[in-house]
N, C-alpha and C positions, 0 to 999 in steps of 0.2 A: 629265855632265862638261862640258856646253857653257860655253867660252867663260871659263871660269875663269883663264887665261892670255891675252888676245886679242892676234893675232897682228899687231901691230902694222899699224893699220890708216892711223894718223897721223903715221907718219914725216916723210914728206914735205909741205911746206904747199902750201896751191891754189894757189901761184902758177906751180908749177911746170907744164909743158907738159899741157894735159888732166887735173892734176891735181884739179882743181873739180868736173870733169864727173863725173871718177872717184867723187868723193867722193859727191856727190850722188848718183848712182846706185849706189852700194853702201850710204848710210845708207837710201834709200827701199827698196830693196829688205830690208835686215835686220828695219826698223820692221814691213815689212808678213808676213815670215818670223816677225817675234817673238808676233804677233796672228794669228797661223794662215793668214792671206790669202795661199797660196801660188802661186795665177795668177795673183797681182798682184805677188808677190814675184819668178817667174821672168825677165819680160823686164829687170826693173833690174837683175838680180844678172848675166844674160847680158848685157847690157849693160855693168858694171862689168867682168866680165871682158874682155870686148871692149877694153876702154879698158887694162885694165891689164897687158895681153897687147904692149902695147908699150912699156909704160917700160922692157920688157928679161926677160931669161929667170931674175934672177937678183933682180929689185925684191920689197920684201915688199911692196908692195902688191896683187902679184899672188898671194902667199900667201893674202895674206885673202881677195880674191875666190876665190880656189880654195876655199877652205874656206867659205865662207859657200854659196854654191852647193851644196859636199857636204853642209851642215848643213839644205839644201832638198832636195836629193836625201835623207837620211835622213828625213824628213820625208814626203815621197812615197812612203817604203816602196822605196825602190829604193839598197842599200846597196852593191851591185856598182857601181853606178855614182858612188856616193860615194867610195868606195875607191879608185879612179880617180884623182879629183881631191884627196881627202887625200894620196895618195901623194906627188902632183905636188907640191904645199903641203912636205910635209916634207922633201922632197930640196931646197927652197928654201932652208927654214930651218938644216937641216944644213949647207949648204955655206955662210950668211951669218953664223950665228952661233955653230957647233960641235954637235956631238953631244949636252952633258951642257947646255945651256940650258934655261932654263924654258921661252922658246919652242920648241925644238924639241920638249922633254919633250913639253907641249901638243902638239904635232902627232902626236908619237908617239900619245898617247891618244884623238884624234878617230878616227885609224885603227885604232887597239883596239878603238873603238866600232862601225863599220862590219864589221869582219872578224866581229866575236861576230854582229852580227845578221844576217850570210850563212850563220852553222854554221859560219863558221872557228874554232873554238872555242884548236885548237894555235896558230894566229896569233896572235889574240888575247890569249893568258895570254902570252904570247914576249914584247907590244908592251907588253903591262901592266908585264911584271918589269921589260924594257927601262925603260918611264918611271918607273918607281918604285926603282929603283938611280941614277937621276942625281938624284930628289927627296931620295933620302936621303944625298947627297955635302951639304948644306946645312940644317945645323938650321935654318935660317929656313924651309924647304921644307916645314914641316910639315903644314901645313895639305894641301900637293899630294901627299904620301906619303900621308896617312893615307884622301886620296880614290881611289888607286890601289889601296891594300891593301885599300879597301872594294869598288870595283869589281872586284878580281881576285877576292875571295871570293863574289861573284854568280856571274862565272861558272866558277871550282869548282865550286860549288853547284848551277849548270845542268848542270854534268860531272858530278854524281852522286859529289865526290869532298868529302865532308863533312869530313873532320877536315883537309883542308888547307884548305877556307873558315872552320873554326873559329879555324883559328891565323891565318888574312889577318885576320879580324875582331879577337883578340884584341890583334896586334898594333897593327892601328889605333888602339884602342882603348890601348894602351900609349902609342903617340907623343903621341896627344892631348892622353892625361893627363899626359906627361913634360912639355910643350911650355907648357900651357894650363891645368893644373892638377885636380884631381877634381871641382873646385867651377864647374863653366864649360858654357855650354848644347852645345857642341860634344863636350865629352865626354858630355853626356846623349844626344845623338845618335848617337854610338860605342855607349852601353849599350843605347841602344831596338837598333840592329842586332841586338847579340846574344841582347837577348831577343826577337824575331822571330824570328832563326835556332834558337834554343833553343825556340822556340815549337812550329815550326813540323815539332821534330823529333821533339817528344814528350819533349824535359825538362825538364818542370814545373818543376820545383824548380831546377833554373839560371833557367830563363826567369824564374821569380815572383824570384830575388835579383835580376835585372838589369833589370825590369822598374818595381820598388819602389828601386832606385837611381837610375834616371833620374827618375823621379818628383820623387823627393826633393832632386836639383839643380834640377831649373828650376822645382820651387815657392821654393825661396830664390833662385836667380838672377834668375828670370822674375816671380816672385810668382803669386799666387791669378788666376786670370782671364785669363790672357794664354794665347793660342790653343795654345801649344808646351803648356801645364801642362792646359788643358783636354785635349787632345790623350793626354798622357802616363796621368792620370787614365781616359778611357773606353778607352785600350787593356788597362790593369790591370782594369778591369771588365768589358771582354767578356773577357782571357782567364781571368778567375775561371767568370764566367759560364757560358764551355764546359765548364771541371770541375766543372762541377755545385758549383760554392762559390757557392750564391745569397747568403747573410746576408752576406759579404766582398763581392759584387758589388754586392750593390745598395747598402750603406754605401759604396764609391767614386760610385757613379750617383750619390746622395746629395750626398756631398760635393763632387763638381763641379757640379749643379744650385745649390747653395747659395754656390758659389765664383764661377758665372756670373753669380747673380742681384745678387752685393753689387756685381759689378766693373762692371757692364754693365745692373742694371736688367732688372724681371720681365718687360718691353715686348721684351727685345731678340732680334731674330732670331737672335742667337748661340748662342740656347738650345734650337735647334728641333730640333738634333740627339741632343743629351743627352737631353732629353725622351721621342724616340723610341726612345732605347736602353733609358730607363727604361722605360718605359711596358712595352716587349715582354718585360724580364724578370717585371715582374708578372704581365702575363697568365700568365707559365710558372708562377707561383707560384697563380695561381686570385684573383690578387684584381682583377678586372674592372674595377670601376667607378672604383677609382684608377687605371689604365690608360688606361681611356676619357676618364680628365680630364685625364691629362699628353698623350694621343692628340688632346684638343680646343686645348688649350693650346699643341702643337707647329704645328697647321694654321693658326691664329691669326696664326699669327707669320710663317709662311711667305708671298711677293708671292704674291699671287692674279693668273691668267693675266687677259688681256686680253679685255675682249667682242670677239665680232664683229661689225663693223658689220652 
């Protein structure tokens, strides 16, 4: 959910007292937080806050630093201590912008994030409903609803409480479609959800209709070739694959090798993966030596490591 709201980082221009400096070291620090570089990322973000700890108790500049820091602490695996500083962040934003704002929303869900990954599970579904009852005061909000009802239904689903992440998933899945229409890569992403969850619970036969629908959008939205359709294709093939539906698996393996090679060219590393999915149902079928050449064909393709000097 990062960042999908940002909590106003540019309100104020550099020209304002330390506002420059401010800046500076909270984009060096995000830049190097976004590239995994997180000892490089803590002294500018501590820094940023430093600075931004004096435009006053109530500036949203200090918002963001608080939150870009918690988004470095979640990051470090230390979500207690993120929580902390989300906290701080959202009592900002509530008292500068109200309760039911999309900024605050966002803040509500950074701390939804943190409390699930301490095992505050009761928290966390609270902060979710919380941000997901003010995205749904605004049909424009659609798009931040239907990311809350998919987050609430993970963790349902972490709670072991299945048929209430079916309904958080299906409604997503409703707003999407209500909002965006059935024909749209965003609803195809709403139906991989639920064929994952459907997968993943042993309903075949929901999974395989909601599997074969998403498909079927972003080869017409996305076309043949484009990574989301190649994507949508080898999930439909290994989960055939695991029910022992070889002849339907290996016709998608098939058909997406043949979809990668017209888009992209028999040269292109894009295919290295396919290849290997194929390759290994063969082998399960005994036919070796086609294996071994889509097995040659994928290493080809792959960089080869560096000598050592």
């Amino acid at each position: 959910m990062r960042r999908e709201l940002a909590l106003v980082v540019c309100l104020f221009s550099s020209a304002c007292a330390g506002g420059a400096e401010w800046r500076r070291d909270q984009d060096l620090g995000g830049r190097a937080l976004s590239r995994g570089r997180l000892s490089e990322a803590e002294p500018a973000l501590n820094a940023a806050l430093s600075r931004a700890e004096a435009f006053g108790p109530e500036d949203p500049r200090l918002a963001a630093s608080l939150n870009s820091l918690g988004d470095l602490r979640m990051a470090q695996g230390a979500p207690a201590k993120a929580e902390k500083l989300y906290r701080r962040a959202l009592a900002i934003m509530e008292k500068r912008y109200g309760p039911d704002a999309p900024e605050t929303a966002a803040a509500v869900a950074y701390l939804a994030d943190a409390c699930a990954a301490s095992g505050k599970d009761v928290d966390a579904a609270r902060l979710l409903s919380r941000a997901l009852a003010s995205a749904e005061k605004d049909p424009k909000r659609h798009a931040e609803a239907a990311a809350r009802l998919t987050e609430l239904a993970g963790l349902q689903r972490a709670r072991g409480r299945d048929d209430e992440a079916a309904a958080a998933y299906r409604r997503a899945l409703a707003v999407t479609e209500a909002a965006l229409g059935p024909e749209n890569r965003f609803t195809a992403d709403r139906l991989t959800d639920l064929a994952l969850f459907h997968h993943a619970r042993g309903d075949y036969a929901e999974a395989d209709g909601y599997y074969q629908r998403a498909l079927a959008v972003k080869e017409k939205v996305l076309g043949p070739g484009h990574p989301e359709t190649e994507a949508a294709l080898n999930d439909l093939a290994l989960f055939l694959e695991a029910q022992d539906k070889l002849d339907e698996a290996e016709s998608f393996y098939a058909r997406a090798l043949a979809q990668l090679e017209r888009a992209h060219g028999k040269g292109s590393p894009r295919l290295a993966a396919t290849l290997g999915h194929y390759a290994h149902l063969l082998r399960r079928r005994g036919r070796t030596a086609q294996a071994a050449a889509l097995e040659a064909r994928a290493r080809a393709l792959l960089p080869r490591p560096k000598a050592r000097p």
